[in-house]
KOLSEVO-170075 format. One record per residue (C-alpha): residue number from 0; residue in three letters; x, y, z. Coordinates in steps of 0.001 Angstrom, whole numbers. Each point is the difference from the previous one (the first is absolute). Layout:
REM KOLSEVO-170075
<NUM,"ALA",<X,Y,Z>>
...
REM end
This chain:
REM KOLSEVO-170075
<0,"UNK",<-27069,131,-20042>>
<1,"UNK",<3450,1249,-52>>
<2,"UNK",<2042,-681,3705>>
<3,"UNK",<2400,2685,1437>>
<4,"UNK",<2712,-2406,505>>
<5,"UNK",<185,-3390,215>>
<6,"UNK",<3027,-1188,2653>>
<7,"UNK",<1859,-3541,-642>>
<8,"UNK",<811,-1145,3135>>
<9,"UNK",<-1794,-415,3440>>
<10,"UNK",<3526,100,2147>>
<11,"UNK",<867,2530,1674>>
<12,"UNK",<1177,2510,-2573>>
<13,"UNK",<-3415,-605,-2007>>
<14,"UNK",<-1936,624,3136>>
<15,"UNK",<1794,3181,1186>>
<16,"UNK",<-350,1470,-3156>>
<17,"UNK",<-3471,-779,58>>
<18,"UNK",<-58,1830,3160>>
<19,"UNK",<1228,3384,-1082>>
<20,"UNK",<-2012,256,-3339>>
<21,"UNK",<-3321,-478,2339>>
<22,"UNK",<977,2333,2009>>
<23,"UNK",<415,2698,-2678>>
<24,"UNK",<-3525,-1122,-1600>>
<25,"UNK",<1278,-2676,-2940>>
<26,"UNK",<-1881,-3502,1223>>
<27,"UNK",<2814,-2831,-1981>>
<28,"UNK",<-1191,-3768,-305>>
<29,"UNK",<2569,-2114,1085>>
<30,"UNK",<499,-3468,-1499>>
<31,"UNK",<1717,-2501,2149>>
<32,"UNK",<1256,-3521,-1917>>
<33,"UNK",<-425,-1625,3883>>
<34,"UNK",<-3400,-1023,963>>
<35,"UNK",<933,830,4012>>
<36,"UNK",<3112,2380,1259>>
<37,"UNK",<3056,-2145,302>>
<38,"UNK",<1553,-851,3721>>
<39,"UNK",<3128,-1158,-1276>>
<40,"UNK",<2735,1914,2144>>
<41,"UNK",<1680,2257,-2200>>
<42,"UNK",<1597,3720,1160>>
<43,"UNK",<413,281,4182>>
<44,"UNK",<-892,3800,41>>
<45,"UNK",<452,3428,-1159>>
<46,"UNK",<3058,2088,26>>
<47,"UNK",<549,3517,-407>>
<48,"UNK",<-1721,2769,-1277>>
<49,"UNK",<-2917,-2130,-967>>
<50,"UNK",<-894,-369,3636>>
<51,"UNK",<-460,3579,522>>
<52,"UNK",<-1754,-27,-3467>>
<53,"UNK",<-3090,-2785,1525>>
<54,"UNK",<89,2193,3167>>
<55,"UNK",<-1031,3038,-2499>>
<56,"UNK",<-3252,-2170,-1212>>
<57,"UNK",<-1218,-947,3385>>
<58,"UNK",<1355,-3818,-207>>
<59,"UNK",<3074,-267,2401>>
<60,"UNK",<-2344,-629,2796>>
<61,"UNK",<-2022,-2555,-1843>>
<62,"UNK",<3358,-1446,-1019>>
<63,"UNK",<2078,-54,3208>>
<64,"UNK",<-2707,-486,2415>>
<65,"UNK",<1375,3342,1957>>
<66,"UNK",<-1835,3500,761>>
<67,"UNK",<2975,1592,-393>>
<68,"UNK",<2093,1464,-3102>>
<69,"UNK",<2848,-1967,-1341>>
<70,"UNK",<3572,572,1880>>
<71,"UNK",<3079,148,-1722>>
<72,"UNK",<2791,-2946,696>>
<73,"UNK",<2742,2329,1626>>
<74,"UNK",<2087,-2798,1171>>
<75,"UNK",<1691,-2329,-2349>>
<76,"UNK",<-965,-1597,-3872>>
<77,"UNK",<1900,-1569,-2657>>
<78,"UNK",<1160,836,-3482>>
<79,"UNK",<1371,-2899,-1731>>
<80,"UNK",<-256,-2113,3311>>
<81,"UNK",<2629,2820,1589>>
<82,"UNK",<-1202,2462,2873>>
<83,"UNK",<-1410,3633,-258>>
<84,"UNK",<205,1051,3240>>
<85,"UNK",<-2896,2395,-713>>
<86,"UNK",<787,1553,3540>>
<87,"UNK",<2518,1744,-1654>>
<88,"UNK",<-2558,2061,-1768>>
<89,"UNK",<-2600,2952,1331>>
<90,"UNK",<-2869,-1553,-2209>>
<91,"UNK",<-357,-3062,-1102>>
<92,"UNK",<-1521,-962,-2873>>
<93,"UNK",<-554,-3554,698>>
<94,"UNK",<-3502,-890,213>>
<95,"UNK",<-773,-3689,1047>>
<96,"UNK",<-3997,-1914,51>>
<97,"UNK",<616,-3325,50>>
<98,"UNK",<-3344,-1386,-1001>>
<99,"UNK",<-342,-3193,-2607>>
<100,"UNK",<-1289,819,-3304>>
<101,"UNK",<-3311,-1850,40>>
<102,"UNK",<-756,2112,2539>>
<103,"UNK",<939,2847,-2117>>
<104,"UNK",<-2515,-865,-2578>>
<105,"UNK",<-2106,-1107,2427>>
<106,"UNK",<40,3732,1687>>
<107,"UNK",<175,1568,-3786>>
<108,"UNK",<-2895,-2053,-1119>>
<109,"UNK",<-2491,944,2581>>
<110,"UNK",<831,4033,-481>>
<111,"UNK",<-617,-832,-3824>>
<112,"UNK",<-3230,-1364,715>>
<113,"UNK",<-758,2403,2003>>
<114,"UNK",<668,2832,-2629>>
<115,"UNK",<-2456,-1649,-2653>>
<116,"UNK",<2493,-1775,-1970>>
<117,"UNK",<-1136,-3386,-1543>>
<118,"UNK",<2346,-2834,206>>
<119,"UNK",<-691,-2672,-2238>>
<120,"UNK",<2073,-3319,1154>>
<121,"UNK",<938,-2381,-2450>>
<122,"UNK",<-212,1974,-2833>>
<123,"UNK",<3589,273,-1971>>
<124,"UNK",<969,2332,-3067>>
<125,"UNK",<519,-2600,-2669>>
<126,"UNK",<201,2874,-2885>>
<127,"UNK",<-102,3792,-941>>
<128,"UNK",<80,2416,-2731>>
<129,"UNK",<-95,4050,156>>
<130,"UNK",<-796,2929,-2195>>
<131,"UNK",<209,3518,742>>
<132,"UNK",<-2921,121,2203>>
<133,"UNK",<-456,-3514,1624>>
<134,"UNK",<1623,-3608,933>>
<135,"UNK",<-2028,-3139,-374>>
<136,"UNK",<835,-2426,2533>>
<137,"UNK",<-879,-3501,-673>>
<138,"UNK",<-783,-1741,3242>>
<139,"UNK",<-48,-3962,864>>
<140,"UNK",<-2583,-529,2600>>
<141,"UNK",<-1805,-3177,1747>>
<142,"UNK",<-2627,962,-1492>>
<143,"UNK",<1199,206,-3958>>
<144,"UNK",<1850,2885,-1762>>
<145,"UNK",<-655,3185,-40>>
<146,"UNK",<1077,3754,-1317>>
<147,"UNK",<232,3179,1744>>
<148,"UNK",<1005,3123,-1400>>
<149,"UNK",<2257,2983,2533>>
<150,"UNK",<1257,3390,-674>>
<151,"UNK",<2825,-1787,1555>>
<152,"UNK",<1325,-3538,1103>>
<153,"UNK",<2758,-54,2497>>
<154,"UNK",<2579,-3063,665>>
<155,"UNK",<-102,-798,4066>>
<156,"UNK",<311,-3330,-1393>>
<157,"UNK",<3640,-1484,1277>>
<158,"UNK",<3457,-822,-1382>>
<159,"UNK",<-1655,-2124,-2706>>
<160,"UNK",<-2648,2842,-1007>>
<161,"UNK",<-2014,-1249,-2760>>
<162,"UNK",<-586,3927,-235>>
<163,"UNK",<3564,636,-742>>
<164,"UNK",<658,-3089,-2791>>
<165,"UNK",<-3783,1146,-1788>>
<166,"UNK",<1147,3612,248>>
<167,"UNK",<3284,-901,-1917>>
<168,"UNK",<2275,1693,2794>>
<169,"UNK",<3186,-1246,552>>
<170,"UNK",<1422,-1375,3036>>
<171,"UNK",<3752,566,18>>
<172,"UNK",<2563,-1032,3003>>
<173,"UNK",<2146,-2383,1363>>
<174,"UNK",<-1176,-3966,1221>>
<175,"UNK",<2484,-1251,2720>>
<176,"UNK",<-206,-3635,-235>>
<177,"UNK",<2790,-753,2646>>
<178,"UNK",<-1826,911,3566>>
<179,"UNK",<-2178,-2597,1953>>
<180,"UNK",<-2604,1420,2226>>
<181,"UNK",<-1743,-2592,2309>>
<182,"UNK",<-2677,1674,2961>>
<183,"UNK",<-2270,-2130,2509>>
<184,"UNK",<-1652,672,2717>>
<185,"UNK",<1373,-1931,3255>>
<186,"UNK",<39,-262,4010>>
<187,"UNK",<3105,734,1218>>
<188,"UNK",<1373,-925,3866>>
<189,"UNK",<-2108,3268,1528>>
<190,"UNK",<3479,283,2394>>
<191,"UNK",<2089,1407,-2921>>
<192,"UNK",<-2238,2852,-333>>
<193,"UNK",<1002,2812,2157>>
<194,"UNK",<-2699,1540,1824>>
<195,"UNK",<864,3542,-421>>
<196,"UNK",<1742,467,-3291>>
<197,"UNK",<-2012,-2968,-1811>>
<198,"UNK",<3476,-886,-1668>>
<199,"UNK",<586,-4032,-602>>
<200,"UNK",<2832,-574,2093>>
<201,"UNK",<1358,-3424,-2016>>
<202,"UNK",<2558,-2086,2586>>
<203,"UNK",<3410,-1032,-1739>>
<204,"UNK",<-729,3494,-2861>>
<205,"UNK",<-1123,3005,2326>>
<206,"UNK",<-3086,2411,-451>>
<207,"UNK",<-2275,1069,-3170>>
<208,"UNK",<-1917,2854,133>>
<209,"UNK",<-3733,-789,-788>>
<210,"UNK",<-1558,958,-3711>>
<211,"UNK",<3657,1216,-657>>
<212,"UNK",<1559,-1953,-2813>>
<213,"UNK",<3162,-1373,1049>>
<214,"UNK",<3510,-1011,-2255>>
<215,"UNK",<2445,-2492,656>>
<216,"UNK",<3024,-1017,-2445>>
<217,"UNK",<-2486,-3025,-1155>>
<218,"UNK",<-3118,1719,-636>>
<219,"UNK",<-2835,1699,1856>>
<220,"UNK",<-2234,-499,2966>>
<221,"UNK",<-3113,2209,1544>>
<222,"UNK",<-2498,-813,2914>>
<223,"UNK",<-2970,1580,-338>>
<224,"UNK",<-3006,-292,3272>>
<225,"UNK",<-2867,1157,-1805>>
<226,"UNK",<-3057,1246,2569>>
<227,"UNK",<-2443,-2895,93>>
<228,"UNK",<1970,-2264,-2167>>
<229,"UNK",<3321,-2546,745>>
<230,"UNK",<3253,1412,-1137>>
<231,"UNK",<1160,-17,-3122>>
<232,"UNK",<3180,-1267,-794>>
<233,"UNK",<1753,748,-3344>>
<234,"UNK",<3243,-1132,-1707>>
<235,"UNK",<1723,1369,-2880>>
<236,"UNK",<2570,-1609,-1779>>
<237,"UNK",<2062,-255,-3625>>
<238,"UNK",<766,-2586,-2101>>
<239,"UNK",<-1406,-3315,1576>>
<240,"UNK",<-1299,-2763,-2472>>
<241,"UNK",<-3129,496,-938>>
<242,"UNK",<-2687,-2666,1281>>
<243,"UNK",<-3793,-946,-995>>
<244,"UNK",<-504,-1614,3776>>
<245,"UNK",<-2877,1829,2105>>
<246,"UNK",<995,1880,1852>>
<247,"UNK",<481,-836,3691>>
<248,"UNK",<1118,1505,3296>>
<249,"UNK",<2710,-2477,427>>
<250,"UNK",<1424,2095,-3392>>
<251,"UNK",<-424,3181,1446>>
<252,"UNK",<1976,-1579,3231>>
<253,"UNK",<2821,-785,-2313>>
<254,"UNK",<173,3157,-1770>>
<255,"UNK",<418,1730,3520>>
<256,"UNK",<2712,-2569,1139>>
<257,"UNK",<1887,1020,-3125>>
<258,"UNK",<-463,3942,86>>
<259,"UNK",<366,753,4327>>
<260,"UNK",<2441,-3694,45>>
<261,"UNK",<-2402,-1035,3411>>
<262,"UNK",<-3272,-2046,-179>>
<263,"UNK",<-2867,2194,581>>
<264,"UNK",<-3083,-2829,1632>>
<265,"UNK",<-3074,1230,-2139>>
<266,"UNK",<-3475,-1499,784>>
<267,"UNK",<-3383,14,-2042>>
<268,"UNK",<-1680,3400,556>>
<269,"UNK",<-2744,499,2746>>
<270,"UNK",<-3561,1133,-1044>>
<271,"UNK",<-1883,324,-2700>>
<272,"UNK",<1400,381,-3267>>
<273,"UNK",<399,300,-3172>>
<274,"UNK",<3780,-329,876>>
<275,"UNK",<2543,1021,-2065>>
<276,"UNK",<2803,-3020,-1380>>
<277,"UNK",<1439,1470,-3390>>
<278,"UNK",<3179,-418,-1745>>
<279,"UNK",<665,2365,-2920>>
<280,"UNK",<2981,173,-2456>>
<281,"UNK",<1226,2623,-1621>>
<282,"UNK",<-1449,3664,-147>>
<283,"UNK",<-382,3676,-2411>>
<284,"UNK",<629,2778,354>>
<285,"UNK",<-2544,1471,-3256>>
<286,"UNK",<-1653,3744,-193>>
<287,"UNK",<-2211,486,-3385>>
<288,"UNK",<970,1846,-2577>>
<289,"UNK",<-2771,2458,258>>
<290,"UNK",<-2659,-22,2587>>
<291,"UNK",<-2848,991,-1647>>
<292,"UNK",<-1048,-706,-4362>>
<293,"UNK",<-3006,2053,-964>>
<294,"UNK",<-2771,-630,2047>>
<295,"UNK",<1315,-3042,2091>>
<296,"UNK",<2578,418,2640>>
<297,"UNK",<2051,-1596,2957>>
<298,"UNK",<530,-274,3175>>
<299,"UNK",<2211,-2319,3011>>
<300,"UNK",<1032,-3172,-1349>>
<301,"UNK",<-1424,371,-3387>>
<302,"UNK",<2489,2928,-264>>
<303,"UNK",<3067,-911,1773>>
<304,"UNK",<1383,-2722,2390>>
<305,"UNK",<2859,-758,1802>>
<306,"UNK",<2002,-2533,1950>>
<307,"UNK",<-388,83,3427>>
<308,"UNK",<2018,2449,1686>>
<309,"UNK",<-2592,388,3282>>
<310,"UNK",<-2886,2185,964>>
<311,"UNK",<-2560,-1738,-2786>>
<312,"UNK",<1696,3309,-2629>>
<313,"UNK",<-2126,-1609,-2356>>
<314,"UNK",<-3299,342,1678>>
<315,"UNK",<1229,3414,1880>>
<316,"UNK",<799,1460,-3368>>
<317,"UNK",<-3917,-1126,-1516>>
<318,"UNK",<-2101,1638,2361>>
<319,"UNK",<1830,2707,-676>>
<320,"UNK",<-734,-410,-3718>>
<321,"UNK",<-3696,-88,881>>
<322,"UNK",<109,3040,1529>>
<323,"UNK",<2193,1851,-2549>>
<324,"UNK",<-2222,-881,-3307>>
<325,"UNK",<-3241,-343,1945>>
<326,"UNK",<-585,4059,659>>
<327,"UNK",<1234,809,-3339>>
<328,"UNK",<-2103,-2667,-1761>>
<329,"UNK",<-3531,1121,1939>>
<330,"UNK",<1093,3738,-1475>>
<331,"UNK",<429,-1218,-3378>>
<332,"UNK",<-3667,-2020,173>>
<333,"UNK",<-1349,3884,1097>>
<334,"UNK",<1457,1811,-2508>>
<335,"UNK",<1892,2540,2354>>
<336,"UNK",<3751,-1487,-461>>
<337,"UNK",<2540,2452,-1112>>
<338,"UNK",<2108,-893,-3157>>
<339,"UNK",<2397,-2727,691>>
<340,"UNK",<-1424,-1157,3428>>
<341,"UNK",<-119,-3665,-1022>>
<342,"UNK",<2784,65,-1317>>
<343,"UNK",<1732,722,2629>>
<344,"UNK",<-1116,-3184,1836>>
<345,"UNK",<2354,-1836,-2228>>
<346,"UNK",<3041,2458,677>>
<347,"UNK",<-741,298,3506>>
<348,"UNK",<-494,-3752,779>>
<349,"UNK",<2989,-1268,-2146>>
<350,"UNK",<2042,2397,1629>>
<351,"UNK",<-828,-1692,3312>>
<352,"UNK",<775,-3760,-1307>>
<353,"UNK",<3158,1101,-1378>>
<354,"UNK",<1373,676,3556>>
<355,"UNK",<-1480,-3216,1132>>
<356,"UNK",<1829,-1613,-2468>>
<357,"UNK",<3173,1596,1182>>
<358,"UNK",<-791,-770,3796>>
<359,"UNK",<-720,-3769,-703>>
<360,"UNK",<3105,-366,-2237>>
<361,"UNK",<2557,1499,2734>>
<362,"UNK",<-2099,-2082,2747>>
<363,"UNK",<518,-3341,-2433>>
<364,"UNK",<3652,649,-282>>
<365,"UNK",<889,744,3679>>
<366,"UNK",<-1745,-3297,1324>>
<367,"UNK",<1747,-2013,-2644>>
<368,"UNK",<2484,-2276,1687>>
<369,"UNK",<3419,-230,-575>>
<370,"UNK",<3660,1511,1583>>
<371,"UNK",<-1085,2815,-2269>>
<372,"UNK",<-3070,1515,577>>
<373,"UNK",<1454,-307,4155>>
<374,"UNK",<2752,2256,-745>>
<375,"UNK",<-2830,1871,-2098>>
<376,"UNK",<-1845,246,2992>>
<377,"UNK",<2590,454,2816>>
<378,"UNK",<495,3852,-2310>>
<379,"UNK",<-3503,68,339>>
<380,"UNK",<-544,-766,4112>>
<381,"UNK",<2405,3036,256>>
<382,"UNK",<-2085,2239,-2846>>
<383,"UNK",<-3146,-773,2164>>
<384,"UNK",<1681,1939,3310>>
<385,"UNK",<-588,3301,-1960>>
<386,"UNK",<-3691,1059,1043>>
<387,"UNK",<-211,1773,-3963>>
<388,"UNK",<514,-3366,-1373>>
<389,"UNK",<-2483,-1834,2326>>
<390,"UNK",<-2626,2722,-846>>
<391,"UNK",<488,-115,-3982>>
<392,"UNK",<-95,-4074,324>>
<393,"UNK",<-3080,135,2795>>
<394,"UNK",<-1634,2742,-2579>>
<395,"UNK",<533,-2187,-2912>>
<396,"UNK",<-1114,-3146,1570>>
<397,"UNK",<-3317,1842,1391>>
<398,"UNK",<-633,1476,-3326>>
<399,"UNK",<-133,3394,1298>>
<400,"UNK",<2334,1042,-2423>>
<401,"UNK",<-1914,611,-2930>>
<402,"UNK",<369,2969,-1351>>
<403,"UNK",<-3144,1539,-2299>>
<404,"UNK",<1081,2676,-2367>>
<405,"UNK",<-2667,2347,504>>
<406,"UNK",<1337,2352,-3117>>
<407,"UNK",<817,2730,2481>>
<408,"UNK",<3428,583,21>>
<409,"UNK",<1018,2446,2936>>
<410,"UNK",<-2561,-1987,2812>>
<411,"UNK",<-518,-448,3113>>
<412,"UNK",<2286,-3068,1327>>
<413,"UNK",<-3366,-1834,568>>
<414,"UNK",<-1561,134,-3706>>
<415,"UNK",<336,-2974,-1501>>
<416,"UNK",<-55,-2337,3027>>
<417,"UNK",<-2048,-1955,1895>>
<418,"UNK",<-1538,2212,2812>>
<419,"UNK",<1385,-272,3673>>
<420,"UNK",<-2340,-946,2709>>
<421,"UNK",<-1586,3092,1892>>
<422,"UNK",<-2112,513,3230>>
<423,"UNK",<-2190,2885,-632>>
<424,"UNK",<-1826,2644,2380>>
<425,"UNK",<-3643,859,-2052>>
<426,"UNK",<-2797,2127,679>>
<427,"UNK",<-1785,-3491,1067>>
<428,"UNK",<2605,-1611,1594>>
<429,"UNK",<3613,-1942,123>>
<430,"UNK",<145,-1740,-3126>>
<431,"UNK",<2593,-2544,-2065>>
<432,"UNK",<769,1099,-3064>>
<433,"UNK",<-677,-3913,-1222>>
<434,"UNK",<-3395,944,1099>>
<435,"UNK",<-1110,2694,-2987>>
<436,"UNK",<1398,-2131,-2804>>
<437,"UNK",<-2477,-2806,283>>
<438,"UNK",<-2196,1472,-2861>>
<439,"UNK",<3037,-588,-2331>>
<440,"UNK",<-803,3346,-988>>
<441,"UNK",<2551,3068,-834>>
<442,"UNK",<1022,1994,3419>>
<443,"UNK",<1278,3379,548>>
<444,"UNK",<990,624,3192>>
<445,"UNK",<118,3376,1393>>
<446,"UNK",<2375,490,2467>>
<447,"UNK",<140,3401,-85>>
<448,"UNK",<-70,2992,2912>>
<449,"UNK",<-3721,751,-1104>>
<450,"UNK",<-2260,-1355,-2330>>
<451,"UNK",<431,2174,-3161>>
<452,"UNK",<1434,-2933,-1539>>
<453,"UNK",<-3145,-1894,-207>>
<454,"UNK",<-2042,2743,-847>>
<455,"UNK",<2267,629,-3017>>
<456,"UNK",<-596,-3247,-1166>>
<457,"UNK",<-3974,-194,987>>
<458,"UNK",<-373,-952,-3819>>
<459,"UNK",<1950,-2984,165>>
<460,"UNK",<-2180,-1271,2767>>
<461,"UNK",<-2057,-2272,-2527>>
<462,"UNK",<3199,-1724,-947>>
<463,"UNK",<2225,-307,2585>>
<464,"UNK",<-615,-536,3699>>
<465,"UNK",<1002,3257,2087>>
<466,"UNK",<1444,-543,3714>>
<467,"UNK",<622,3295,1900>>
<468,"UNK",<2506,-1450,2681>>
<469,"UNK",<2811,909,2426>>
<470,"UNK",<2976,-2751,638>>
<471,"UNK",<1000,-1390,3341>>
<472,"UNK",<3662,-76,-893>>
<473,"UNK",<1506,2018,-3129>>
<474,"UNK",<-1066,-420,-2951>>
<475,"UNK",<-670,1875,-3235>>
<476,"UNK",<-2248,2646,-441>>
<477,"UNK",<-2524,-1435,-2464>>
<478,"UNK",<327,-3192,-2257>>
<479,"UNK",<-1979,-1322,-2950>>
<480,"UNK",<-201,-3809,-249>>
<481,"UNK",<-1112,-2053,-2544>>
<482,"UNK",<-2410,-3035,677>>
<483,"UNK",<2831,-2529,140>>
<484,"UNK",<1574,2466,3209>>
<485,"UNK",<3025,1802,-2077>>
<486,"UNK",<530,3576,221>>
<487,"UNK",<-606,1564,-3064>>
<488,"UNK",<736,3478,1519>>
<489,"UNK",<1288,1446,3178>>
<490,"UNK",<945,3566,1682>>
<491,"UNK",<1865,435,2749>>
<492,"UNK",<-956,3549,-10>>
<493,"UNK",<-2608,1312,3167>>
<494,"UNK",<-1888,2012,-2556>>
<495,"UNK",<971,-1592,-3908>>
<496,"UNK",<1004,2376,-2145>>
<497,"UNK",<-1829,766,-3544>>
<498,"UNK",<2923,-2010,-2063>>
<499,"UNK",<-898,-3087,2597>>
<500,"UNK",<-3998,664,-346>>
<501,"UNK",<809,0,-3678>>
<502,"UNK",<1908,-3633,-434>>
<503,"UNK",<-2754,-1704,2165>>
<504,"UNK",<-2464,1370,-2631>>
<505,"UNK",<2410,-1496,-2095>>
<506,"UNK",<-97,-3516,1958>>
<507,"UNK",<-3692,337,412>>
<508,"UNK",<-13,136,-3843>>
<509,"UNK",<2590,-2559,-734>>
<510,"UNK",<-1420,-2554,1946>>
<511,"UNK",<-3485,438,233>>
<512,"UNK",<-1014,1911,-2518>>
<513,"UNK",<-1311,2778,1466>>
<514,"UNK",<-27,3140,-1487>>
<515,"UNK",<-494,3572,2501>>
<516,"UNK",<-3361,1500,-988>>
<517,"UNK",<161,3471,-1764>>
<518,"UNK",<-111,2895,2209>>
<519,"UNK",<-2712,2331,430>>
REM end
């Protein structure tokens, strides 16, 4: 029996992507090296667009515990531990769900299993080999080895993918072996924490904004008050000797004596754990060469990391991934995917780490210490007064500034980009727009003074979802999105005119295949 696709990696890349290609019909088996989901406290949160993105498959609720949509952060943030005053800006892009990432998988794995996909823990790709129709995945199990054969075999499986070394893909980039990173959780004297803004007010330094990284001439420092869990308290510094000792909370109290210049009285953490006490040296910054090699591909860590620049980009930037291959994949596996369409998962996607690699570089080299990088960053504390500059840096750090090319050259502004956010009058009520892309199926949304746009594209209906609409606020007049929410077409026009009717046949066509019935 031959297996749709067979996904390395139970995390939660792996299980997102399981996610989508259930919900467009394709049931994946996902092998998972760990016999039980790890609790070891790893990314804080989501950032950014991705947070709208969960919202859009029915799991910011589950996530954040709240009934209500995600709110954008339209007071203050950092880029390279420097303000954005995001108040400066009409819209801001800055998306925050701090939530720890066990409880991400936790969240992912339950909507997995609820889908129908089978998760098979402590199983681990050990081996593979392809032809032009299939992959054969040798498996390790508890229970003896094992083969199974996939139309295709993605990589979900980490920075270390076993996928990516079998698959012979190179993993090119830069390893920073200078930076020491040491995190804990810790109690800290509850009257330094100010009631109202939640910043750290440290006697003898002054305050630090909570889950805001924070640069002195001797390093870094952040305080982060996770919900339900003790702070935790990270240092980041360069060149200190190297040591084999545990590590120990009486370190971590000596790293922030030498990066604020005060003693900082950190206790053992409250509660249950597991309890995060890490030290780790060095860091990459790596993207692969190519994210996909016949029948196998890549995605999050397997494809690209980085050194930590804030907001988990690593993690952020995988889901993402998920969601990008995973509609394009379950076409393929039907038989109804235009030309190209996988293809562009790798052009899309690498597109996307590129400017991650950009952001963490410029992040790495403002939070460097030294007389140099200050006067570096005194140009840039007056740069950050112009609200253009806050909303290309606030843009970049959400993500929300990828930029699809959509191969139509004179478009709407829209096409290309992630969709905005839309309250929606319909015949059966007030609806969110995050609300009709749950199916992870294609949308056109008719926007339109009547509803001659939907009947003009009646034959579409068994392809793409059709949503007769009208906005609360402005808006454009119709808009076709793709299953991973990017506009693939928009018209601003209250009727569209036959040249616009004809390039979203075009889109239709380009993206899913679908071809207008012949005329009577």
């Amino acid at each position: 029996m031959i297996t749709d696709v067979v996904i390395a990696g139970g995390g939660p890349n792996g299980l997102m992507l399981a996610c989508e290609l259930s919900l467009a019909g394709v049931r994946p088996i996902v092998l998972e090296r760990l016999p039980e989901p790890s609790k070891e406290p790893k990314a804080n949160g989501l950032l950014g667009q991705v947070v709208k993105m969960v919202d859009r498959r029915g799991l910011y609720e589950r996530l954040s515990g709240s009934p209500h949509p995600p709110q954008p952060n339209s007071a203050y943030f950092m880029f390279g531990a420097m303000g954005l005053n995001l108040s400066l800006l009409e819209d801001s892009p800055i998306y925050a769900l701090p939530v720890p990432q066990h409880r991400i998988v936790q969240v992912l794995q339950e909507r997995a299993i609820e889908l129908g996909v089978e998760i098979r823990r402590g199983h681990e790709v050990v081996g593979l080999s392809q032809d032009d129709d299939t992959v054969t995945v040798d498996v390790a199990s508890p229970d003896g080895a094992y083969q199974l054969q996939a139309r295709y075999l993605v990589g979900a499986d980490g920075a270390h993918s076993t996928t990516r070394k079998l698959a012979g893909i190179e993993f090119p980039g830069i390893t920073y072996d200078r930076m020491t990173v040491r995190s804990a959780h810790a109690t800290i004297p509850t009257d330094w924490v100010d009631p109202v803004t939640g910043a750290l007010n440290v006697p003898g330094y002054g305050a630090v904004l909570p889950f805001l990284p924070h640069r002195t001439e001797h390093g870094g420092f952040s305080y982060a008050p996770m919900p339900g869990h003790p702070p935790l308290v990270t240092t980041t510094e360069r060149d200190q000797p190297a040591t084999d000792a545990p590590m120990s909370l009486e370190e971590l109290r000596a790293s922030v004596r030498r990066v604020l210049g005060v003693d900082v009285p950190l206790g053992p953490p409250d509660g249950e754990g597991p309890h995060a006490l890490r030290r780790l040296s060095g860091g990459n910054t790596r993207v692969a060469e190519r994210f996909a090699d016949g029948r196998v591909f890549l995605i999050g860590d397997a494809a690209h990391v980085y050194s930590a620049t804030g907001g988990g980009p690593g993690l952020n930037l995988g889901l993402q991934d998920a969601i990008n291959l995973g509609w394009k994949l379950a076409a393929e596996l039907r038989g109804s995917a235009p030309p190209g369409l996988l293809d562009s998962y790798d052009t899309e996607r690498r597109s996307a780490a590129q400017r991650m690699v950009m952001n963490a570089r410029a992040q790495s080299a403002l939070i460097a210490p030294g007389s140099d990088v200050t006067g570096l960053r005194d140009l840039f504390t007056e740069l950050l007064r112009d609200p253009d500059t806050v909303q290309r840096l606030a843009e970049l750090t959400a993500g929300a500034d990828v930029h699809y090319d959509m191969g139509e050259p004179e478009a709407h502004p829209l096409t290309g980009r992630f969709a905005p956010d839309m309250e929606l009058r319909t015949p059966a009520g007030p609806v969110r727009l995050a609300e009709l892309t749950r199916t992870a199926r294609p949308l056109l949304l008719d926007l339109t003074e009547d509803t001659s746009l939907a009947e003009t594209l009646a034959p579409w209906q068994d392809h793409v979802d059709i949503v007769t609409a009208r906005p609360q606020t402005p808006a454009p007049t119709a808009l076709l999105l793709r299953p991973d929410c990017y506009v693939a077409w928009a018209s601003a026009s209250p009727q569209p005119e036959p040249a616009e009717l004809e390039a979203l046949r075009a889109a239709l066509q380009r993206w899913f295949g679908v071809i207008e019935p012949a005329r009577a």
